[in-house]
C-alpha positions as CSV (number, residue, x, y, z in Angstrom):
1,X,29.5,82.6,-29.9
2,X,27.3,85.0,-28.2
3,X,26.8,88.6,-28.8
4,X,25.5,91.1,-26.5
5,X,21.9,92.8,-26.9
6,X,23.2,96.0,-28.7
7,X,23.7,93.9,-32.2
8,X,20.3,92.9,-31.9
9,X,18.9,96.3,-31.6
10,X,21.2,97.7,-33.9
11,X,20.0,95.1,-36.4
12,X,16.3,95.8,-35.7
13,X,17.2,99.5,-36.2
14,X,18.9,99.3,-39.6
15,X,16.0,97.2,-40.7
16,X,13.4,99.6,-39.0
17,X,14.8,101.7,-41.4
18,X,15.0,99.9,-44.3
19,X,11.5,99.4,-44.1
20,X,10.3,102.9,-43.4
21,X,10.9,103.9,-47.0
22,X,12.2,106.9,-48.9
23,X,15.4,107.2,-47.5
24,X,14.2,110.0,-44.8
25,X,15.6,110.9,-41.6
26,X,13.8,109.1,-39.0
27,X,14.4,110.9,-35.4
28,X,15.8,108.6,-32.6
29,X,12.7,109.0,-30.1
30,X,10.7,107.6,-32.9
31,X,13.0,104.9,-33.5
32,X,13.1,104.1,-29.9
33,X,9.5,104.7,-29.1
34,X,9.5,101.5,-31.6
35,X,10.4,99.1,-29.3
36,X,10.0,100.8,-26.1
37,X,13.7,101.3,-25.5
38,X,15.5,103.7,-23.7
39,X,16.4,107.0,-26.2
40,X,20.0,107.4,-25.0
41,X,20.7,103.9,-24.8
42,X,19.7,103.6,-28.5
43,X,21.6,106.9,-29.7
44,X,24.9,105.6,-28.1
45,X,24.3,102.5,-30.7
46,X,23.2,104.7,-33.5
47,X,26.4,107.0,-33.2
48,X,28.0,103.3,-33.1
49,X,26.5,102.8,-36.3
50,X,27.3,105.9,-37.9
51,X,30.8,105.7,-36.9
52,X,31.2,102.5,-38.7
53,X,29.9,104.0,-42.1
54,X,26.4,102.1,-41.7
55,X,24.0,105.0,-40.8
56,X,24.1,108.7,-41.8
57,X,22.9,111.3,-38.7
58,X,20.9,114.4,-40.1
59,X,20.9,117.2,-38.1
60,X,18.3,119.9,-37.5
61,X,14.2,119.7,-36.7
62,X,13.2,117.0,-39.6
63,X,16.6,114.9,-38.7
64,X,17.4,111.6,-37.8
65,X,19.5,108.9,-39.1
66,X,18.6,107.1,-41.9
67,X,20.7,104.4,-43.6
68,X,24.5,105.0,-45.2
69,X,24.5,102.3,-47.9
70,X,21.9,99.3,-49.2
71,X,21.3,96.4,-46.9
72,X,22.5,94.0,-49.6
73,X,26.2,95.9,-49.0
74,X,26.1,95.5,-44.9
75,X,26.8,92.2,-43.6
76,X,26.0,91.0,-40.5
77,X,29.4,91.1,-39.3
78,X,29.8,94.6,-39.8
79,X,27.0,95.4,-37.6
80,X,28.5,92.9,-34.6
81,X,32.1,95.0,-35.3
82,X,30.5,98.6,-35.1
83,X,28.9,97.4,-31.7
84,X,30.8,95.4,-30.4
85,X,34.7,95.9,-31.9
86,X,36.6,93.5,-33.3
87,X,38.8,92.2,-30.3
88,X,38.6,87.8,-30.0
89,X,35.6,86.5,-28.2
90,X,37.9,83.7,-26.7
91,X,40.8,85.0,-24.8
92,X,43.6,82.3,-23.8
93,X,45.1,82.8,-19.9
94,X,47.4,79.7,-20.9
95,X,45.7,78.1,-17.6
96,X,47.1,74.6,-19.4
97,X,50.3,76.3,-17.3
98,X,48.8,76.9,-14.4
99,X,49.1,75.0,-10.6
100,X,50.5,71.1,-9.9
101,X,49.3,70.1,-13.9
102,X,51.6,72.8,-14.8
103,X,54.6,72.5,-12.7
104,X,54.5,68.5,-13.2
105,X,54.8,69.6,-17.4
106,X,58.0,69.9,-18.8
107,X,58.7,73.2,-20.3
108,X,58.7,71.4,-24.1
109,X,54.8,70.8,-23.7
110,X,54.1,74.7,-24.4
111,X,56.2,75.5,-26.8
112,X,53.1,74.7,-29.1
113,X,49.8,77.4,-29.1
114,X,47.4,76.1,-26.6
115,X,45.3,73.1,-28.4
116,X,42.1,75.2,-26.4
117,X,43.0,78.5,-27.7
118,X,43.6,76.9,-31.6
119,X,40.4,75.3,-31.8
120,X,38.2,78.3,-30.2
121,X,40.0,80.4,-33.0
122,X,39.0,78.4,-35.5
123,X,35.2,78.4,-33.9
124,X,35.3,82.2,-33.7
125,X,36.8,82.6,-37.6
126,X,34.2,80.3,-39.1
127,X,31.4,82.1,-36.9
128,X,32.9,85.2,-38.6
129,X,32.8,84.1,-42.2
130,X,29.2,82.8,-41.3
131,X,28.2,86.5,-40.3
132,X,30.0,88.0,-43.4
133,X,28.2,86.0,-45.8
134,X,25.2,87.3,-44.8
135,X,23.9,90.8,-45.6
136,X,21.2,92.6,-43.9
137,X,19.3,92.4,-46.9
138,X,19.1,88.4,-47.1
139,X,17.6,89.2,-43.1
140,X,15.0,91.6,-44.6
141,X,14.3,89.0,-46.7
142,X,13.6,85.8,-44.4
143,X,11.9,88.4,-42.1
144,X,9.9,89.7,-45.2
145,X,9.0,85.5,-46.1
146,X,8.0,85.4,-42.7
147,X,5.9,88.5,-41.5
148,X,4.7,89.7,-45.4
149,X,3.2,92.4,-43.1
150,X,6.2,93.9,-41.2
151,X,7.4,96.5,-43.6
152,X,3.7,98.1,-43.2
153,X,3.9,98.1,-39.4
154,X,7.3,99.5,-39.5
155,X,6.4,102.4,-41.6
156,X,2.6,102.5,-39.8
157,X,4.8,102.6,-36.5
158,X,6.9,105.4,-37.4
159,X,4.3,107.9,-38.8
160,X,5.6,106.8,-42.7
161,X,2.1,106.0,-43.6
């Protein structure tokens, strides 16, 4: 299953702000600054991620967005639904229908779902679970076990220091 770049950057945001500590605002342009990405581009994600419940926006000089809940209660999956929805990855055209294969099938051969269209869903609901089981919070962590320094940098990045 593949997601586009906006749930990665969305992820890297939420745990940018994790990591900057004390539960303060942190203003977009620092955010974005970051990771040299376009300001705009990342606001349209962050107002994403505040409509979804997952970040709070501050307003006025000292604002920001900072986060709505603990990482431990956001799953992965709600971060891929807030930026990308939740329509089905896999979309069945019922092209087992389609041209001479199709005209030379008798009508009884699609009375069943589409084997192709069954087995993708099942793909795309076990890819689902997989996300949902995991909560930003277990990422912090692996990315904690793996760069002990990167909560530091964060913070050191963003003027928290």
């Amino acid at each position: 299953m593949r997601t586009g770049k906006g749930v990665e950057w969305a992820m890297h945001t939420l745990l940018n702000l994790a990591w900057s500590g004390g539960g303060e605002p942190v203003a977009t342009a620092q955010l974005a600054a970051g990771h040299d990405l376009s300001v705009s581009y990342l606001n349209k994600l962050l107002q994403q991620l505040v409509k979804a419940g997952l970040l709070e926006s501050v307003p006025g000089a000292r604002g920001g967005f900072r986060l709505a809940r603990p990482l431990a209660s956001v799953s992965v999956l709600d971060v891929v639904l807030a930026i990308e929805g939740d329509a089905p990855l896999f979309r069945c055209t019922e092209i087992r229908q389609c041209g001479t294969i199709g005209e030379r099938c008798p009508d009884s051969s699609f009375s069943e779902p589409c084997a192709v269209k069954i087995a993708m869903g099942r793909a795309e609901a076990a890819w689902r679970q997989a996300l949902a089981e995991q909560s930003l919070a277990d990422v912090q962590a692996a990315a904690d076990a793996h760069a002990p320094t990167v909560a530091a940098r964060v913070r050191q990045a963003l003027g928290r220091d």
